[in-house]
N, C-alpha and C positions, 0 to 999 in steps of 0.2 A: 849466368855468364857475364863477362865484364864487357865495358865499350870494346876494346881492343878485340878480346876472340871474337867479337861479331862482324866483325870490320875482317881480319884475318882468315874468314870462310865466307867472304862475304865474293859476289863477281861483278866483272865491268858490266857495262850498258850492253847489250845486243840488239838494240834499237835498228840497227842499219841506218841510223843518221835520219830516221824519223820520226819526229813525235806524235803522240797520240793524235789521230784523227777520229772526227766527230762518225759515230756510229760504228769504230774498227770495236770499241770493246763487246756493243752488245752480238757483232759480227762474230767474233770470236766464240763469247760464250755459246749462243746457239750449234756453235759448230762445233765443238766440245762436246754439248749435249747430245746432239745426234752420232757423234763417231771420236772414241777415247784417243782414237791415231790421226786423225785427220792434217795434223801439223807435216805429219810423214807420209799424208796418201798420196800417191803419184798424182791425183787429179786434183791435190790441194788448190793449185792456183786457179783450178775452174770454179769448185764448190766455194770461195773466200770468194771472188770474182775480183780478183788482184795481184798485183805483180809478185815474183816470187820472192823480192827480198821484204816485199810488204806483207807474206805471210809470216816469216819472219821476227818481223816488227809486229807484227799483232799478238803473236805467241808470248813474244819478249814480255810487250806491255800487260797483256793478260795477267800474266805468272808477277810480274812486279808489282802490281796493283792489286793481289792477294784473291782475284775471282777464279782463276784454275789452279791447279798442284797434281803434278804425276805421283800417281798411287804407287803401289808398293808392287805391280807387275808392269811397268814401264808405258802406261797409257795414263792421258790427261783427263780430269773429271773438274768440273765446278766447285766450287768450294759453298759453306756457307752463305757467306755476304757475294757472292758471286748469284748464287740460285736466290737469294734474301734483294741484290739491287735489280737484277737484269733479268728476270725470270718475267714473263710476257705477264704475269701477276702480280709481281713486285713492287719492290717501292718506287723505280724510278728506272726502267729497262732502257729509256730511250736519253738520260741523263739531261733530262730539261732546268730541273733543279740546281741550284747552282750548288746548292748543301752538298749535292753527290760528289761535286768535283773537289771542293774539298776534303771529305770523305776517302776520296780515291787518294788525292797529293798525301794524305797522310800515312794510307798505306807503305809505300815508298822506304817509310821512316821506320817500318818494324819488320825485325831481323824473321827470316834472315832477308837479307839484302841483296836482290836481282842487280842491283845500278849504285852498287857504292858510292861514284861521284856525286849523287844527290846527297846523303847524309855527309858528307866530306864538303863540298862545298856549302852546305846550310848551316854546318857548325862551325868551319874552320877559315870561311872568307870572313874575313876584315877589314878588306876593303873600301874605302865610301865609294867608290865606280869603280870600276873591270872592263876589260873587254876580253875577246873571247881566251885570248891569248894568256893575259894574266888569271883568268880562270883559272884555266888549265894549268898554271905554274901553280899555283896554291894546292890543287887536289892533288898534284904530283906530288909536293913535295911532303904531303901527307903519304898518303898513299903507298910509295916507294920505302917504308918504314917496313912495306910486310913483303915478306919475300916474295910472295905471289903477283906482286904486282911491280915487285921492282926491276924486271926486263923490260916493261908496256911500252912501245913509244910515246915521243912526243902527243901525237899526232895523235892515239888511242885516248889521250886525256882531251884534246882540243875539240875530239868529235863528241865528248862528254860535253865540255863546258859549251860548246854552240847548242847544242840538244836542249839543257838545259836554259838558255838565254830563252832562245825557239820558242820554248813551251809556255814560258813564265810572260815574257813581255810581248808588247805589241808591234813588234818589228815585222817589217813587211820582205818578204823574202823576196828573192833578182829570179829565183827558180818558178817557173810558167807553176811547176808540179807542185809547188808546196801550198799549202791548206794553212791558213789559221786553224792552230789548235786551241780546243776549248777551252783548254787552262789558263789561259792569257786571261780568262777573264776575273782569274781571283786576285789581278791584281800585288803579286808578289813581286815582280820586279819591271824597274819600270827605264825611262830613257836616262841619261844623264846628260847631263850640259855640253861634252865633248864629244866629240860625233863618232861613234860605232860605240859607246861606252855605257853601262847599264848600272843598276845599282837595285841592293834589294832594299825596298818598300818596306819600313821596321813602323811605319803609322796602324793604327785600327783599322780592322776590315768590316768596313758596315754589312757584306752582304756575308760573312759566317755567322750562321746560325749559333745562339749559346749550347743547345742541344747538342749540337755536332762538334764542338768544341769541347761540351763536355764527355761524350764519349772518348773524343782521342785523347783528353785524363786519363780516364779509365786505361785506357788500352794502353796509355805510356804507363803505368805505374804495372800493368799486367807484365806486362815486354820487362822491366828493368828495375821493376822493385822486388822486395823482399815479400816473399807471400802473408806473411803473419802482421804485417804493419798495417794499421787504421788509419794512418791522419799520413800527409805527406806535404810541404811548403812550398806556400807560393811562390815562392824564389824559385825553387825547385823544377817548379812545370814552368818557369818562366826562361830559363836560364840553362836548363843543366844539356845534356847531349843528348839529341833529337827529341828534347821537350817540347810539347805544345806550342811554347813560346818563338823559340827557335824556328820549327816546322814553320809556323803559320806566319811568322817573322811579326810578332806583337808585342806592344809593349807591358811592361807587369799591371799596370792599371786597367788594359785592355784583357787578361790573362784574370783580373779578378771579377772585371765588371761579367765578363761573358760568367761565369763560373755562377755565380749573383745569381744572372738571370736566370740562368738552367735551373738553381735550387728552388726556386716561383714554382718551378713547373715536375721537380723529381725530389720527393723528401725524403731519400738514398743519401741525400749527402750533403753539409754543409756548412759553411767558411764563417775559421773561428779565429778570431786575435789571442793570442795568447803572448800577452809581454810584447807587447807591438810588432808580434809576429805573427803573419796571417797563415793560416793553415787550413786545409783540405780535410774534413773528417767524414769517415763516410761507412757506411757498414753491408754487409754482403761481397763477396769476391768480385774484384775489380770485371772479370771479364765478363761476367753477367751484368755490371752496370751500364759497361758498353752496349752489351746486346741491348738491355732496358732502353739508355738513351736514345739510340737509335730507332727504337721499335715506337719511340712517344713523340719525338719527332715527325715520323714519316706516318703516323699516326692524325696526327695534328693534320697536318699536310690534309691529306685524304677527307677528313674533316670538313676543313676550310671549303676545300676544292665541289663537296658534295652540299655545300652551302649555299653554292653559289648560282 
């Protein structure tokens, strides 16, 4: 499928104007696990032990962040990397690691697409600062290209682009109720000079892991490349639509250097000049090198920690 039909089947936020909160995902999952209906049991808001439009928003963010998916008889089950991060076993259930959290933001970015304004505003702002308003005019005027979304109001983008702000920076909310969310701490967008006005942070991010960086390679060339192709350009994961690059808002020498260090540690795959053009060579089916990456990472981890 091309960028556009993925955008084109793609739906708004159903967040309810909340961003993820610290312990809502592995709340979720659990709650999954024990009952496939639970988003729809009349005791939902007891069993979740929160409001109802915060069940809601936990479902919303569950399903966007790629750890549930309703099966094929209209009940929710865990997915893979759902049972793989949050499973009382797992790699990282209670998301202390910061690797998870970007792990998670990059889900986000592969179709299909729960929260279109995120992939719409990470590729298509231009802006050197925003506020929430000029967000929201930019994802609109993307977005309003495809018929599904060209009734939405103003207002249905504006509660995208604050969501969005919300998540990513350190802004301190006027609302008694609202939580730092733990995304703020990767670091993706940060204050600007004018006061209510944000901008996204396109420097290196010292605290993403090369490992976890190189998996969402893998999983972008899975998502949006052609299956038979071996090698793909660093331009490519740096630059192209919901690349690596983009996602993690990096620049191309930070997009090699990560890439570098992964290959230290994964001999799956690795970065070749060719005519002063760097490239990504790599062998075995991309989606398995995701799982690898991943699996050596969180690996590692485990290691260290029993080390210690």
């Amino acid at each position: 499928m091309k960028q556009d039909d993925y955008i084109a089947q793609a739906c708004m936020g159903r967040h309810e104007t909340f961003t993820p909160r610290y312990g809502w995902l592995k709340k979720g999952y659990d709650a999954v696990l024990q009952n496939g209906d639970v988003f729809k049991a009349r005791d939902s808001i007891e069993r979740l032990g929160v409001g109802k439009n915060m069940v809601s928003s936990i479902r919303f963010w569950c399903q966007a962040f790629k750890l549930i998916e309703p099966d094929s008889h209209g009940y929710i089950r865990p997915t893979k990397l759902g049972h793989s991060l949050l499973d009382d076993e797992g790699w990282d259930p209670y998301l202390e690691d910061v690797a998870s959290l970007w792990l998670l933001h990059w889900q986000l970015f592969i179709p299909p697409f729960q929260a279109v304004s995120w992939p719409l505003a990470f590729n298509k702002c231009n802006l050197w600062s925003f506020d929430i308003k000029q967000l929201a005019g930019v994802i609109k005027s993307v977005a309003q290209k495809y018929p599904r979304f060209a009734s939405l109001s103003e207002k249905s983008f504006e509660r995208d682009a604050s969501c969005i702000i919300r998540m990513y920076s350190d802004v301190s909310s006027t609302k008694e109720y609202e939580i730092e969310c733990p995304f703020a701490q990767l670091g993706i967008i940060r204050r600007a000079e004018e006061k209510n006005h944000y901008s996204f942070d396109t420097a290196e991010k010292p605290n993403l892991p090369p490992l976890i960086f190189a998996a969402a390679c893998f999983s972008y060339i899975h998502s949006y490349a052609s299956g038979k192709q071996k090698t793909m350009s660093l331009q490519r994961l740096t630059y192209d639509f919901n690349s690596p690059g983009v996602v993690f808002k990096v620049p191309e020498s930070a997009v090699g250097s990560c890439l570098y260090a992964a290959g230290k540690e994964f001999e799956s795959f690795s970065l070749v000049d060719t005519m002063g053009s760097i490239q990504l060579h790599y062998s075995g089916a991309p989606e398995e090198l995701y799982w690898e990456a991943l699996q050596r990472y969180y690996n590692s981890k485990r290691t260290i920690l029993g080390a210690k």
